[in-house]
N, CA, C and O atoms as CSV, one atom per row, in Angstrom:
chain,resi,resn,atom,element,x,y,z
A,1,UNK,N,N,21.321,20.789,30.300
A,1,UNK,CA,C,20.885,20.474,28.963
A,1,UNK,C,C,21.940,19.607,28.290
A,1,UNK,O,O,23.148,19.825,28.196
A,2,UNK,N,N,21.392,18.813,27.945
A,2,UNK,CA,C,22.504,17.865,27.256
A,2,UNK,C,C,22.343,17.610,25.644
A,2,UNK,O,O,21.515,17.029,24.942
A,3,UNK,N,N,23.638,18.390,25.400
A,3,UNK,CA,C,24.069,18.583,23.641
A,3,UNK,C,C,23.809,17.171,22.890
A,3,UNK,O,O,23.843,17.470,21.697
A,4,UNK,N,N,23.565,15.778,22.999
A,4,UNK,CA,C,23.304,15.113,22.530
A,4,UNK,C,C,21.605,14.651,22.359
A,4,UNK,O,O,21.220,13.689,21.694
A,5,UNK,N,N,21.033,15.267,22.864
A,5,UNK,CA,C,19.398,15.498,22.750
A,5,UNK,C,C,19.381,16.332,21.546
A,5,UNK,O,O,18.659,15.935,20.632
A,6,UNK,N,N,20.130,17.557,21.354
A,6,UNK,CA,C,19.693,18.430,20.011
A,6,UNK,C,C,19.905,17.894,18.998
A,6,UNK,O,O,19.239,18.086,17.981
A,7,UNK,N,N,21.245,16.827,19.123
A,7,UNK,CA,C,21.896,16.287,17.897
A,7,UNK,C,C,20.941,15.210,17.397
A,7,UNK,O,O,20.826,14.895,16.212
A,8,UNK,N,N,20.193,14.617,18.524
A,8,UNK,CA,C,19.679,13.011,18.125
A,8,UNK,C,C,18.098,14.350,17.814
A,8,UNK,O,O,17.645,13.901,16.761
A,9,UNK,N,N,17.611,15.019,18.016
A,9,UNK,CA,C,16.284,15.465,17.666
A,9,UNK,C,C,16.752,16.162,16.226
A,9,UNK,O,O,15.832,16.059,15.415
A,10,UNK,N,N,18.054,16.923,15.608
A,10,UNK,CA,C,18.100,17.204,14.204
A,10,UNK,C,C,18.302,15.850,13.406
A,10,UNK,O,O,17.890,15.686,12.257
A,11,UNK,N,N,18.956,14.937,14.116
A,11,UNK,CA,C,19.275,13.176,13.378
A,11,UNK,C,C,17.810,13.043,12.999
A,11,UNK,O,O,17.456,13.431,11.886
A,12,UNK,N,N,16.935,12.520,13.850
A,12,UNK,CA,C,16.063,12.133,13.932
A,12,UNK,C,C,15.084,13.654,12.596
A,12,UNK,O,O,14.917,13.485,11.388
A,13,UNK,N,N,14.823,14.428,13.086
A,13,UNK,CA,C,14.111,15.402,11.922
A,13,UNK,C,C,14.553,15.433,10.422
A,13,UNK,O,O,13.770,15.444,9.472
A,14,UNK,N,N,15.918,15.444,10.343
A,14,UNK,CA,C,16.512,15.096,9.151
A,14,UNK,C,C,16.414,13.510,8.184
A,14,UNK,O,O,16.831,13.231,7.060
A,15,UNK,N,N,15.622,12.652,9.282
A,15,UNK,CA,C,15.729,11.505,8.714
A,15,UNK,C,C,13.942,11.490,8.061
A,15,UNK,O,O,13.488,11.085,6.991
A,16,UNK,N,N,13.256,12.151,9.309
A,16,UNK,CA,C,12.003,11.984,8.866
A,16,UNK,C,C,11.610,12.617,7.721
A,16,UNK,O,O,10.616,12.368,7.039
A,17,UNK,N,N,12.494,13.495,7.540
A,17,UNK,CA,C,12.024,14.647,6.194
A,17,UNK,C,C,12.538,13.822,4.702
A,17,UNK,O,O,12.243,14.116,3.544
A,18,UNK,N,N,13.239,12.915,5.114
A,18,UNK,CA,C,14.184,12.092,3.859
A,18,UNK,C,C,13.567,11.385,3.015
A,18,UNK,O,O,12.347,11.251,2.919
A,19,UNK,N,N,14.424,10.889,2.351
A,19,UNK,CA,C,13.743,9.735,1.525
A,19,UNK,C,C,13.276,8.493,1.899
A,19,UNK,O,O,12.452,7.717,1.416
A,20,UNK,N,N,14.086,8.479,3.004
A,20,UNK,CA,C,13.942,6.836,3.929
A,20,UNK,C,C,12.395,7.131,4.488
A,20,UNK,O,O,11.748,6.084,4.505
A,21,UNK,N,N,11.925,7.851,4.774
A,21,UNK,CA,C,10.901,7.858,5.699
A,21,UNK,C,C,9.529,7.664,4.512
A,21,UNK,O,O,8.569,6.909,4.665
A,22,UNK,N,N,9.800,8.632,3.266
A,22,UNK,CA,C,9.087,8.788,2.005
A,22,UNK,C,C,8.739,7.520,1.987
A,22,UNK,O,O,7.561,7.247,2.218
A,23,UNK,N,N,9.626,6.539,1.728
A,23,UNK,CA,C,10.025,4.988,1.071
A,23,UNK,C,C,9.277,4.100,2.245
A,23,UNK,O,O,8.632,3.089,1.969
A,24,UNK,N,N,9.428,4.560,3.484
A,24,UNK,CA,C,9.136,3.557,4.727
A,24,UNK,C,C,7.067,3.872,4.485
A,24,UNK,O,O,6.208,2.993,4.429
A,25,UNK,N,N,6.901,5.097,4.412
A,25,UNK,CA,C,5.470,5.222,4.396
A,25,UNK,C,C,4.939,4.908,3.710
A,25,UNK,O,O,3.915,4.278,3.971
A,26,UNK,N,N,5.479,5.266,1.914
A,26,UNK,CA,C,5.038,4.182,1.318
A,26,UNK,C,C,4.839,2.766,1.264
A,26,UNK,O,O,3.744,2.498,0.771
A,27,UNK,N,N,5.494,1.791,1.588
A,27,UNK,CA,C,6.149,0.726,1.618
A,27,UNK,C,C,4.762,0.178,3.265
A,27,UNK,O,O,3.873,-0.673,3.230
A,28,UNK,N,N,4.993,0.697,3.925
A,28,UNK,CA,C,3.694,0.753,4.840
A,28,UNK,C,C,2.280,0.849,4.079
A,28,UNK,O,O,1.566,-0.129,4.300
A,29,UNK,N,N,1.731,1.813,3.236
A,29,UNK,CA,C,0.583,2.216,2.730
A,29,UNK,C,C,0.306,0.600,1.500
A,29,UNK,O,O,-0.737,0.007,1.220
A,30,UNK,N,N,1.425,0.411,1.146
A,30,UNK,CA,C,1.366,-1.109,0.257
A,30,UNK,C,C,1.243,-1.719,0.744
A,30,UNK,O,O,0.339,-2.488,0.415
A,31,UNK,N,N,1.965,-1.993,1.941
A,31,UNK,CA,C,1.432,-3.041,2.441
A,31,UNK,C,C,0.183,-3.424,3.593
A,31,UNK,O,O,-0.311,-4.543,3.731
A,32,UNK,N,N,-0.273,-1.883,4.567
A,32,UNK,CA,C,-1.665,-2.510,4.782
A,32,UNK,C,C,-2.689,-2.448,4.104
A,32,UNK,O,O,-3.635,-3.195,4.353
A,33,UNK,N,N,-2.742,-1.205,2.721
A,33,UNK,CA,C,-3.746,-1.886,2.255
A,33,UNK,C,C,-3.908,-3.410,1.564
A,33,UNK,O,O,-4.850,-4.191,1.696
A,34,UNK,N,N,-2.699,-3.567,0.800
A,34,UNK,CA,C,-2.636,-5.486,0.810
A,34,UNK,C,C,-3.216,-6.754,1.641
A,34,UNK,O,O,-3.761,-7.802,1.295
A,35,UNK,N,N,-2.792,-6.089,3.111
A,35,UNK,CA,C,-3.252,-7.104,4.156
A,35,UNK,C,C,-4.787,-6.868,4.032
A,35,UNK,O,O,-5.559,-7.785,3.751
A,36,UNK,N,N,-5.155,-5.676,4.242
A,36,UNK,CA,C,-6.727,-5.301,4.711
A,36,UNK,C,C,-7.522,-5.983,3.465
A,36,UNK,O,O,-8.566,-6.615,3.623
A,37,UNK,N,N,-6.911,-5.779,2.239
A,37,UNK,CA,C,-7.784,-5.946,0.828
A,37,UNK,C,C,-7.756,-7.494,1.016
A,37,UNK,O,O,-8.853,-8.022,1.195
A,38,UNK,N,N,-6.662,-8.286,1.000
A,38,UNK,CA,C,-6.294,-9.713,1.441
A,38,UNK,C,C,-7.741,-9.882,2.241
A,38,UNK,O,O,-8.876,-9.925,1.765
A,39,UNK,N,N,-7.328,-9.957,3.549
A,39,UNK,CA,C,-8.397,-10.489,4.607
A,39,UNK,C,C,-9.605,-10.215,4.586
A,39,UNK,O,O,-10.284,-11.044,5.192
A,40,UNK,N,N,-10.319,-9.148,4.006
A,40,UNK,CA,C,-11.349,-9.063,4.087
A,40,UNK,C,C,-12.122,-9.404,2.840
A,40,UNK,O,O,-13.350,-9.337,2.795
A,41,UNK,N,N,-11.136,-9.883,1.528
A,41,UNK,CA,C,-11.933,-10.670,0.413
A,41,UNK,C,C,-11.775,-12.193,1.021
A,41,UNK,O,O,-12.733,-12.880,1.378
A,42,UNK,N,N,-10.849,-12.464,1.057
A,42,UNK,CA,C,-10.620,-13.991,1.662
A,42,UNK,C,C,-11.466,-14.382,2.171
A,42,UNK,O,O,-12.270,-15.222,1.766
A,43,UNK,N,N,-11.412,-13.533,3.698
A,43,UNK,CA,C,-12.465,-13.547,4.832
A,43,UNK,C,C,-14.153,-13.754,3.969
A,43,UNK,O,O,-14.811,-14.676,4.450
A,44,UNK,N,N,-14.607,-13.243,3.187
A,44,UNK,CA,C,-15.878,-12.900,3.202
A,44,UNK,C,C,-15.873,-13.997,1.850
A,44,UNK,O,O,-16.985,-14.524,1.871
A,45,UNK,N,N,-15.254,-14.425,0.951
A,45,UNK,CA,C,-15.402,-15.304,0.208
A,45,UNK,C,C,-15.083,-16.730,0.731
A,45,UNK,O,O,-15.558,-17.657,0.075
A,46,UNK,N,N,-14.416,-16.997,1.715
A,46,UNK,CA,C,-14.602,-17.736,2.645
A,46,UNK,C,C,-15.884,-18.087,3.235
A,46,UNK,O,O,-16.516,-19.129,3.061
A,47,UNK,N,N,-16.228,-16.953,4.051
A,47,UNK,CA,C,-17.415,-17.095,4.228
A,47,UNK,C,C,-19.068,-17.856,3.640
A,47,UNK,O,O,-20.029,-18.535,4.001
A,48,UNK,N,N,-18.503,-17.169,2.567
A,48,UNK,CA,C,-20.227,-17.572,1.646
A,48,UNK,C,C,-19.496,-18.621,0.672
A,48,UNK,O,O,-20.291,-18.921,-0.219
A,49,UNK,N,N,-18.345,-19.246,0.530
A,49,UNK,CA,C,-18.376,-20.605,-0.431
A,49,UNK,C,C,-17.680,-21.295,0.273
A,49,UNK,O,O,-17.152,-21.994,-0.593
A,50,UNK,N,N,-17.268,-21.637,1.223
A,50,UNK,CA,C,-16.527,-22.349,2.026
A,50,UNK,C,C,-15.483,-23.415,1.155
A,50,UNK,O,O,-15.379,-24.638,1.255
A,51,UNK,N,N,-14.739,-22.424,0.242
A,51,UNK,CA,C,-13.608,-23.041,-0.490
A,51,UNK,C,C,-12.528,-22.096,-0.394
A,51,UNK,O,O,-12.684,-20.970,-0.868
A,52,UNK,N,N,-11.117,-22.526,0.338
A,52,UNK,CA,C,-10.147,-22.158,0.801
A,52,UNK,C,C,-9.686,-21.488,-0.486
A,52,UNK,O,O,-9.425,-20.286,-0.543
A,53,UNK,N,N,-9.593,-22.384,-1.588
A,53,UNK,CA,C,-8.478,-21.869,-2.604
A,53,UNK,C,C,-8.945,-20.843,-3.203
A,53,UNK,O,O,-8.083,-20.114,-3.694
A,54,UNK,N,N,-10.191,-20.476,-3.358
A,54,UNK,CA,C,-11.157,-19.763,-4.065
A,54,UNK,C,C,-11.079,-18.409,-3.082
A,54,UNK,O,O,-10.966,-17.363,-3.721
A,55,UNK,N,N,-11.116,-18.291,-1.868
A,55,UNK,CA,C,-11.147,-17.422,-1.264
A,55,UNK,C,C,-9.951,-16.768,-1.267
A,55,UNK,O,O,-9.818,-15.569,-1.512
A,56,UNK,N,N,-8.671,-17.893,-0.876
A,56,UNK,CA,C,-7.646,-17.013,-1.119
A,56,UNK,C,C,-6.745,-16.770,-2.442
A,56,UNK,O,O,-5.578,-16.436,-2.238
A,57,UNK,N,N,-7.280,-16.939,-4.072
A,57,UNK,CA,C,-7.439,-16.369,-5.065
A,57,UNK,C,C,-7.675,-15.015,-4.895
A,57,UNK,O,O,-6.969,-14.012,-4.792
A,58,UNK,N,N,-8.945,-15.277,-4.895
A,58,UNK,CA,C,-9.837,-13.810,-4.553
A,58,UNK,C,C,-8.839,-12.469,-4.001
A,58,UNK,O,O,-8.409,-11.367,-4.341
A,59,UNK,N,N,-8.837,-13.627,-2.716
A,59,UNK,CA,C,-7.664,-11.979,-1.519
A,59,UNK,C,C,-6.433,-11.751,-2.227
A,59,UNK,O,O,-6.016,-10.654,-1.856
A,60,UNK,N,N,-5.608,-12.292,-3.116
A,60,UNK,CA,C,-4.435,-12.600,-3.396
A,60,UNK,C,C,-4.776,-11.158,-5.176
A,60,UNK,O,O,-4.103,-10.267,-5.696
A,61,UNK,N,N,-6.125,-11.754,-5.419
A,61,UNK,CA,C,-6.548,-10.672,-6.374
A,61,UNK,C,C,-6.804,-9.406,-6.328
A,61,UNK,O,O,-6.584,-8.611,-7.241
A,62,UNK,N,N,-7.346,-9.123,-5.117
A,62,UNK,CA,C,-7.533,-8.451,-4.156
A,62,UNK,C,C,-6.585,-7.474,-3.958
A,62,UNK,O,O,-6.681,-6.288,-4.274
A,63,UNK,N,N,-5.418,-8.180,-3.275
A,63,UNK,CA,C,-4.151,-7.154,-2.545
A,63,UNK,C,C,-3.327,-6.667,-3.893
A,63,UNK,O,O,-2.826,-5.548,-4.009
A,64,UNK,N,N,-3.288,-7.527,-4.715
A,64,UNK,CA,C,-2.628,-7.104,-6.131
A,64,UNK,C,C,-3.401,-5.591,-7.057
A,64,UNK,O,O,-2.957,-4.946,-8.006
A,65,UNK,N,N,-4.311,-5.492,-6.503
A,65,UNK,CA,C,-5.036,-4.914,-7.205
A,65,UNK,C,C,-5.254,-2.974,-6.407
A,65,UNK,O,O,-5.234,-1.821,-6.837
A,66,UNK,N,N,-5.469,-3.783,-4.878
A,66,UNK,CA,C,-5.055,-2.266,-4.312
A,66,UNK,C,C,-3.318,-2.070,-4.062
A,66,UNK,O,O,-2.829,-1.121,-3.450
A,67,UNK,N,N,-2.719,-2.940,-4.542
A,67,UNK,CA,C,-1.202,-2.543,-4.317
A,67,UNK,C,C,-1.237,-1.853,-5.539
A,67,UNK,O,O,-1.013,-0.664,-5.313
A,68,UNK,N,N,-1.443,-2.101,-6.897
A,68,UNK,CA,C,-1.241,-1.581,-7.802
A,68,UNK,C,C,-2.041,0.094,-7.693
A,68,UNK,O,O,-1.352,1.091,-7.910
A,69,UNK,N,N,-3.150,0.188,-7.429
A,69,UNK,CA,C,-3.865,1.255,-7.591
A,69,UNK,C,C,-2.926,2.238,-6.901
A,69,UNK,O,O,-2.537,3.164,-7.612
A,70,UNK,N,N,-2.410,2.194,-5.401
A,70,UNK,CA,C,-1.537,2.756,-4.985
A,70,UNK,C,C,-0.187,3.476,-5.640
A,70,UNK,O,O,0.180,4.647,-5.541
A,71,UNK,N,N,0.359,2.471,-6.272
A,71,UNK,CA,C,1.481,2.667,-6.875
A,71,UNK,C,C,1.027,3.974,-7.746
A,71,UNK,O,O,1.437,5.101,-7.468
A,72,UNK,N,N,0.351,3.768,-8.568
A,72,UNK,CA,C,-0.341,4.487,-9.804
A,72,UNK,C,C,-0.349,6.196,-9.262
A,72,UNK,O,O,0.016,7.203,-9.870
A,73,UNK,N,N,-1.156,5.973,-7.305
A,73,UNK,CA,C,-1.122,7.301,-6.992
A,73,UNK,C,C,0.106,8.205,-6.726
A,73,UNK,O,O,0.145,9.434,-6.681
A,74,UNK,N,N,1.334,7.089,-6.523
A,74,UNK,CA,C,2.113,7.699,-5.849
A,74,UNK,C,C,2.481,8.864,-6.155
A,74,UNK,O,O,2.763,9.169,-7.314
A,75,UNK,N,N,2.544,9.878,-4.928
A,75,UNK,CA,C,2.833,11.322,-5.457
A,75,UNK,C,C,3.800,11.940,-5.135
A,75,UNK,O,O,4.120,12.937,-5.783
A,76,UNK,N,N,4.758,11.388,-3.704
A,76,UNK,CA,C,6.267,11.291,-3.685
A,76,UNK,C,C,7.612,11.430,-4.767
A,76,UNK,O,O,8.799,11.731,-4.640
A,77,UNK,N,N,6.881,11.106,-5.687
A,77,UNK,CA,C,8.119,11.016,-6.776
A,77,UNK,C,C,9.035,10.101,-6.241
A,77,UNK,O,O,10.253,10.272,-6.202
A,78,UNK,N,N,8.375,9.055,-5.801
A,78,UNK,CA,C,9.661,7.976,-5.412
A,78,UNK,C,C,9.569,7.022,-6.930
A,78,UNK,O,O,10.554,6.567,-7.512
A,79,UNK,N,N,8.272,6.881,-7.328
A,79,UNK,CA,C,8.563,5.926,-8.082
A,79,UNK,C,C,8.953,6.643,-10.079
A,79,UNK,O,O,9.191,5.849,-10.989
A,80,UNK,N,N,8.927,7.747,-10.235
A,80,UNK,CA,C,8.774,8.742,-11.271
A,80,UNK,C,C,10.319,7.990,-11.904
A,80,UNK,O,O,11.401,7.812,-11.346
A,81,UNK,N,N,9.941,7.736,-13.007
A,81,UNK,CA,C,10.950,7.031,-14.035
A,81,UNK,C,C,10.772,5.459,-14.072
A,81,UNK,O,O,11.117,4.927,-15.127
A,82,UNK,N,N,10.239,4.569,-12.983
A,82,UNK,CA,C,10.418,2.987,-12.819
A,82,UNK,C,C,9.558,2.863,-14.142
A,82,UNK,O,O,8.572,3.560,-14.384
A,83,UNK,N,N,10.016,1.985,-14.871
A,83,UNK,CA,C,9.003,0.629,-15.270
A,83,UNK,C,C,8.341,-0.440,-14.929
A,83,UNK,O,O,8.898,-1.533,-15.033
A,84,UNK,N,N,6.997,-0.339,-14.444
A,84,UNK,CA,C,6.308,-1.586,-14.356
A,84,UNK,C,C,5.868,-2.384,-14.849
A,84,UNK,O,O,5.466,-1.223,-14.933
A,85,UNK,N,N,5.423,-3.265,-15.361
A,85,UNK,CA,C,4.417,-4.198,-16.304
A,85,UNK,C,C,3.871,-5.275,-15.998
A,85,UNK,O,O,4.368,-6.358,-15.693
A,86,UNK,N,N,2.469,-4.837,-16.119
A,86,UNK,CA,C,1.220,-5.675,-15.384
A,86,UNK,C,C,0.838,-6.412,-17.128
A,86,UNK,O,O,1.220,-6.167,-18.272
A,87,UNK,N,N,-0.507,-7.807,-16.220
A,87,UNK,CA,C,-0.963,-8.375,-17.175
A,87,UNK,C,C,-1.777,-7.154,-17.320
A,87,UNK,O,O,-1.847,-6.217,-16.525
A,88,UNK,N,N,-2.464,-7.318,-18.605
A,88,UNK,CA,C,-3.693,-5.910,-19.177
A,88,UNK,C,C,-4.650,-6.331,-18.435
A,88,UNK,O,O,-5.471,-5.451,-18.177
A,89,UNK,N,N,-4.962,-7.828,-17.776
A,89,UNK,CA,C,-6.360,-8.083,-17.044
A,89,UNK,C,C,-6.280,-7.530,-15.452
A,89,UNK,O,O,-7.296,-7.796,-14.809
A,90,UNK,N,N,-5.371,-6.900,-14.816
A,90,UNK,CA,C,-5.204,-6.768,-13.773
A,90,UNK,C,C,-5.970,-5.066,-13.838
A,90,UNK,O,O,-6.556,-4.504,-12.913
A,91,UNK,N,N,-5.661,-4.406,-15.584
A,91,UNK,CA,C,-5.886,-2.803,-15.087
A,91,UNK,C,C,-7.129,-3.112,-15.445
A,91,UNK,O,O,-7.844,-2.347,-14.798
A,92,UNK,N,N,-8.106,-4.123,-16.419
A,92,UNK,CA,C,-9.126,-4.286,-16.451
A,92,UNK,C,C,-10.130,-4.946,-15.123
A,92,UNK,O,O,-11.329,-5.189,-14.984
A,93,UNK,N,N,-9.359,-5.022,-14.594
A,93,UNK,CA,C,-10.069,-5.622,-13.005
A,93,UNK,C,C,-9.843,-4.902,-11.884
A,93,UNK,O,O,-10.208,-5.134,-10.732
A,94,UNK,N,N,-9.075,-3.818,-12.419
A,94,UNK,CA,C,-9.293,-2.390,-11.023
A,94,UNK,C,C,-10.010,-1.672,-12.100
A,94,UNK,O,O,-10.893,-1.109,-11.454
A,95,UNK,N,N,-10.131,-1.441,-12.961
A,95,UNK,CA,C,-11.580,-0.282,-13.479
A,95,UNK,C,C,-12.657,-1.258,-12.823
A,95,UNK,O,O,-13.525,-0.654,-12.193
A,96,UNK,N,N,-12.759,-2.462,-12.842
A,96,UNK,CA,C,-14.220,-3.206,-12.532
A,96,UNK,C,C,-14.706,-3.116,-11.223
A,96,UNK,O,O,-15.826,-3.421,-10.813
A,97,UNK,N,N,-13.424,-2.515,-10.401
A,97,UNK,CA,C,-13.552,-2.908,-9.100
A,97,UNK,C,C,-13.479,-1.571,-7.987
A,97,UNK,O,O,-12.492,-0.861,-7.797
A,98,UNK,N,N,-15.055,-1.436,-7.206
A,98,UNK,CA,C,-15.178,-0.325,-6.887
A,98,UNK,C,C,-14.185,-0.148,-5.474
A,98,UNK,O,O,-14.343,-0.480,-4.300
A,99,UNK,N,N,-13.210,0.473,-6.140
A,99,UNK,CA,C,-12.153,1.151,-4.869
A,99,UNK,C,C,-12.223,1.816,-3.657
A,99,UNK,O,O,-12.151,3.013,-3.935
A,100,UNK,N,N,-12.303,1.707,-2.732
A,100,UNK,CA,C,-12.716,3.537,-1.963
A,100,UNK,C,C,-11.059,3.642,-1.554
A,100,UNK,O,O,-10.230,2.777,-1.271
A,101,UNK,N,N,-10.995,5.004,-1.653
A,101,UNK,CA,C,-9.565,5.360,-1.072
A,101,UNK,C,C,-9.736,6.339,-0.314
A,101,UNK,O,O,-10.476,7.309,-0.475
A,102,UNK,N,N,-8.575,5.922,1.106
A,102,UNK,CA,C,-9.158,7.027,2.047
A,102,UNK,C,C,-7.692,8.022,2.405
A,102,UNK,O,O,-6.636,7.395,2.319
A,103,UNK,N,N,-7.579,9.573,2.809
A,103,UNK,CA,C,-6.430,9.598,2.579
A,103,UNK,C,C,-6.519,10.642,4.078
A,103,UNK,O,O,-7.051,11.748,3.970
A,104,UNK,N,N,-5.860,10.102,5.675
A,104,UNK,CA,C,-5.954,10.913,5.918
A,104,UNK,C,C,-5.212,12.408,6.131
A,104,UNK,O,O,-4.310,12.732,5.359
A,105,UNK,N,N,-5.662,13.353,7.277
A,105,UNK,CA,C,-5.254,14.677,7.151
A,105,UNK,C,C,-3.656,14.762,7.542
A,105,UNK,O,O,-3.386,13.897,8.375
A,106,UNK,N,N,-2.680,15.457,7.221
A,106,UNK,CA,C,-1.313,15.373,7.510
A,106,UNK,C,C,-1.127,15.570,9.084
A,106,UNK,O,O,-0.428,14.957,9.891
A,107,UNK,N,N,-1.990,16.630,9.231
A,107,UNK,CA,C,-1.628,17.003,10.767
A,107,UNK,C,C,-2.954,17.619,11.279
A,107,UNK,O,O,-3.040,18.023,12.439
């Protein structure tokens, strides 16, 4: 048995339980829903007007909009005290905009 397996499996458990990992999952959860919200408004406004800038408006409106909703959920207490400040049309364009949020099971 080798004593440096226990050490690197408490390293390793101690890191996942941390803040770094809190911060990394979050920081993950921002950013694919961004990409996904991105590409698939782009993608599909692309689609039906075949105008680049317009589409990627849209996605760019898009990822801003589920990045923000996210933030809002966070329940980590990573972000508890920050100040943010959005335009007022951004929180008026996530009430307009039907969200689905999916959250899955821990284990």
């Amino acid at each position: 048995m080798n004593p440096l397996d226990a050490l690197a499996t408490f390293v390793l458990g101690r890191i996942e339980q941390g803040v770094w990992s809190q911060w990394l999952k979050f920081l993950f959860e921002l950013l694919f829903s961004a990409v996904v919200s991105f590409l698939f408004i782009c993608g599909s406004v692309l689609a039906t007007t075949r105008s680049p800038s317009v589409a990627i408006g849209s996605g760019m409106v898009m990822a801003a909009i589920a990045m923000t909703t996210l933030f809002r959920r966070e329940k980590n207490k990573l972000t508890k005290g920050m100040l943010v400040v959005l335009p007022s049309a951004e929180a008026a364009q996530e009430i307009a905009t039907d969200l689905q949020t999916i959250q899955k099971p821990e284990k």
